[in-house]
C-alpha positions as CSV (number, residue, x, y, z in Angstrom):
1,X,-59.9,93.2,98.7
2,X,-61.1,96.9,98.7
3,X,-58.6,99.8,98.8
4,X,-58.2,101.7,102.2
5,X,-58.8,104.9,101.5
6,X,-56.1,105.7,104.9
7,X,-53.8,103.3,103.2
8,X,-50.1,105.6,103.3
9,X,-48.9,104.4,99.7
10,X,-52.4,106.2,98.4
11,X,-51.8,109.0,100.4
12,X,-48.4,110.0,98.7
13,X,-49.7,109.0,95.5
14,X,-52.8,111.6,96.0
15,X,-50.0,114.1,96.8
16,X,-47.9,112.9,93.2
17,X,-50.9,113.3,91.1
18,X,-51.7,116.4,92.9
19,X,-48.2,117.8,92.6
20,X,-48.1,117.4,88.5
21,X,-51.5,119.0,88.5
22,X,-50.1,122.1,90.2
23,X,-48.4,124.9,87.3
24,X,-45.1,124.8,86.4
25,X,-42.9,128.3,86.5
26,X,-43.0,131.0,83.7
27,X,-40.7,129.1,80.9
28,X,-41.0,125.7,81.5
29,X,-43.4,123.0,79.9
30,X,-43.9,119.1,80.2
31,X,-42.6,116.7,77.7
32,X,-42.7,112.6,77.0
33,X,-39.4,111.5,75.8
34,X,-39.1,110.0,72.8
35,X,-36.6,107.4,72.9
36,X,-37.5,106.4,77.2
37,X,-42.2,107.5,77.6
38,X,-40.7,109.5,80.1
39,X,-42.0,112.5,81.3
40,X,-39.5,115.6,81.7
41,X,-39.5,119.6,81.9
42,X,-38.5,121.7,78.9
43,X,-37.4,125.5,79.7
44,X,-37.9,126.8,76.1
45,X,-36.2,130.2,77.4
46,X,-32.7,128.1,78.5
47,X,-33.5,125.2,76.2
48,X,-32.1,122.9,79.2
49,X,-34.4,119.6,80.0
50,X,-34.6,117.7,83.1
51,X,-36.1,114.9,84.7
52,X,-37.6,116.4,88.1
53,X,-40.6,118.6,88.0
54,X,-39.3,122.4,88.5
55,X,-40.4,124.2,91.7
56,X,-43.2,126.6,91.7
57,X,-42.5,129.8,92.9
58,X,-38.3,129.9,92.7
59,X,-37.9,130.5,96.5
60,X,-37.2,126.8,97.5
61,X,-33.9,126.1,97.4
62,X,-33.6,122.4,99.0
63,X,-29.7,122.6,99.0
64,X,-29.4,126.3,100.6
65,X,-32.9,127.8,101.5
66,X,-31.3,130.9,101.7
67,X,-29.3,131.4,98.8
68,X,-30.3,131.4,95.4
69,X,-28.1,130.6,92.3
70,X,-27.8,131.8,88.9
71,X,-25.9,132.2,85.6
72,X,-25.0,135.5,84.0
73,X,-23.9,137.2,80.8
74,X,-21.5,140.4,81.1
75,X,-21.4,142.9,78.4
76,X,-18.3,145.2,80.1
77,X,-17.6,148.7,78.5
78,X,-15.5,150.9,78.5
79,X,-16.6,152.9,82.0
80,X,-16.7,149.2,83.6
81,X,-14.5,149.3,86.8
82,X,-12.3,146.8,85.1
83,X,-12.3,147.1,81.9
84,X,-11.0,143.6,80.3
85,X,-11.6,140.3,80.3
86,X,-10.4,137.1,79.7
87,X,-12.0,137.7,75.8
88,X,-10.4,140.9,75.5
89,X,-7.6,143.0,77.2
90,X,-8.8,146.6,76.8
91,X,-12.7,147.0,76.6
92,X,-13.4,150.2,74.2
93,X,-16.6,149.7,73.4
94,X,-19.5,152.4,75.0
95,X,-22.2,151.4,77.4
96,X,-24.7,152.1,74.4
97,X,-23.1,149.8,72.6
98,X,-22.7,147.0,75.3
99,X,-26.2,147.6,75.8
100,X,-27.1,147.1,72.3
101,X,-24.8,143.9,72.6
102,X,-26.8,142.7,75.3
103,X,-30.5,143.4,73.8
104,X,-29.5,141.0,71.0
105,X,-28.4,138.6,73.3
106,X,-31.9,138.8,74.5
107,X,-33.8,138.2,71.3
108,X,-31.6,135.3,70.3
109,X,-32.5,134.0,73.5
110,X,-36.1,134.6,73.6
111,X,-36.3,133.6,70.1
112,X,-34.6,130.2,70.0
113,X,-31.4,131.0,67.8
114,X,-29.5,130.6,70.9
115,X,-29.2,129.2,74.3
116,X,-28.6,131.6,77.5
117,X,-25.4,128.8,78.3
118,X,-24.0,128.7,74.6
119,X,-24.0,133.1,74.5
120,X,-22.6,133.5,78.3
121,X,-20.0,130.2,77.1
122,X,-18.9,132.3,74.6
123,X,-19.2,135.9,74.8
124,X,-19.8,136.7,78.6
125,X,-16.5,139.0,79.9
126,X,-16.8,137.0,83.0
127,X,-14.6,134.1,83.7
128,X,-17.7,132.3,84.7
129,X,-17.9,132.1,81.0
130,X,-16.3,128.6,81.2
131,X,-18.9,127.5,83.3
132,X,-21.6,128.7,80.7
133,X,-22.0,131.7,83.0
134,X,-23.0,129.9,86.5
135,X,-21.9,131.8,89.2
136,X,-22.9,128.8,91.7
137,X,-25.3,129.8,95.2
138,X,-25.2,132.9,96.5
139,X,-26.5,135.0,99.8
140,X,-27.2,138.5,100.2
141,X,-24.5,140.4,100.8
142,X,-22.5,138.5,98.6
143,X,-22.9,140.8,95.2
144,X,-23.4,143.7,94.4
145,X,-26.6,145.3,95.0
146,X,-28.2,146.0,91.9
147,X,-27.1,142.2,90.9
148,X,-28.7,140.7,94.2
149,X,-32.2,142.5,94.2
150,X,-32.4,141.6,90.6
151,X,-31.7,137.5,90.6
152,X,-33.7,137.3,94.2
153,X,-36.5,139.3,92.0
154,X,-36.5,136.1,89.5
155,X,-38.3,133.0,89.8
156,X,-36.0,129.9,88.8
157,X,-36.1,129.8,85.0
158,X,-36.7,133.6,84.8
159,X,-34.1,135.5,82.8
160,X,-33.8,139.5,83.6
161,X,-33.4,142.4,81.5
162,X,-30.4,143.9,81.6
163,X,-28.7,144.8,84.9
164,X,-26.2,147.2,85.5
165,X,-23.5,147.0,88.0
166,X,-20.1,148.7,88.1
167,X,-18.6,145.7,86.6
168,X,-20.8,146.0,83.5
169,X,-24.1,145.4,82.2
170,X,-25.9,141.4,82.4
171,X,-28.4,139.6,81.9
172,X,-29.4,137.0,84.6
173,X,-30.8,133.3,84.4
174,X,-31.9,132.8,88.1
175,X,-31.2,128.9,88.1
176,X,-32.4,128.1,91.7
């Protein structure tokens, strides 16, 4: 028998076909699995893979529409309102310096050496540091300013340059 054109199943698989037609957001690229013919997303700036097809755009957040969540690396220095960390107890290094810190964070990042979670894992003076530097959802009002406008700046995947904030200086891996 012909297809019907009205026919629902076609409908949602017009919107499918027309959803993996659509771009995917700065960082990310499709790939076939190897071991499964599966499709799934590559960020080649995180070097994290995944199954579902990455939103467009960053802003939809199916979980909490208005929060958005991210992982960080902190570089503290010496004129950081709390100096230490769990890594070290007295921070004496300068801003310049954890700036410097951070900036080659950055290249091995952008350059493939390492991944944004392996660096914030292990050299991030935040405690989120065990979490590979995820700092969960967030809403405005809940960090500091200069933190907030930067990750709600980001599109998911995006990473920033650095931020500074009295606690010190990161970079930011909007995640959602």
């Amino acid at each position: 028998p012909p297809l019907r054109l009205g026919c629902p199943g076609l409908r949602s698989l017009g919107r499918r076909a027309m959803a993996e037609e659509e771009p995917l957001p700065s960082g990310w690229e499709k790939r076939m699995s190897r071991k499964s013919g599966r499709i799934y997303f590559f960020n080649h700036i995180t070097n994290r893979s995944q199954w579902e097809r990455p939103k467009v755009g960053g802003s939809y957040n199916s979980v909490e529409p208005d929060k958005v969540r991210c992982s960080h690396l902190l570089v503290k220095h010496n004129q950081s309102r709390r100096p230490s960390s769990w890594r070290q107890e007295e921070i004496t290094r300068s801003k310049e310096e954890a700036l410097e810190t951070l900036n080659d964070y950055i290249q091995m990042i952008k350059s493939g050496e390492a991944t944004f979670e392996h660096l914030a894992s292990k050299y991030s003076d935040c405690s989120s540091a065990k979490e590979g530097g995820d700092l969960g959802y967030f809403g405005k009002g809940q960090m500091q300013r200069p933190f907030e406008e930067a990750t709600y700046s980001l599109k998911t995947g995006e990473m920033s340059n650095p931020v500074f904030t009295d606690s010190g200086i990161h970079i930011i891996l909007r995640t959602a």
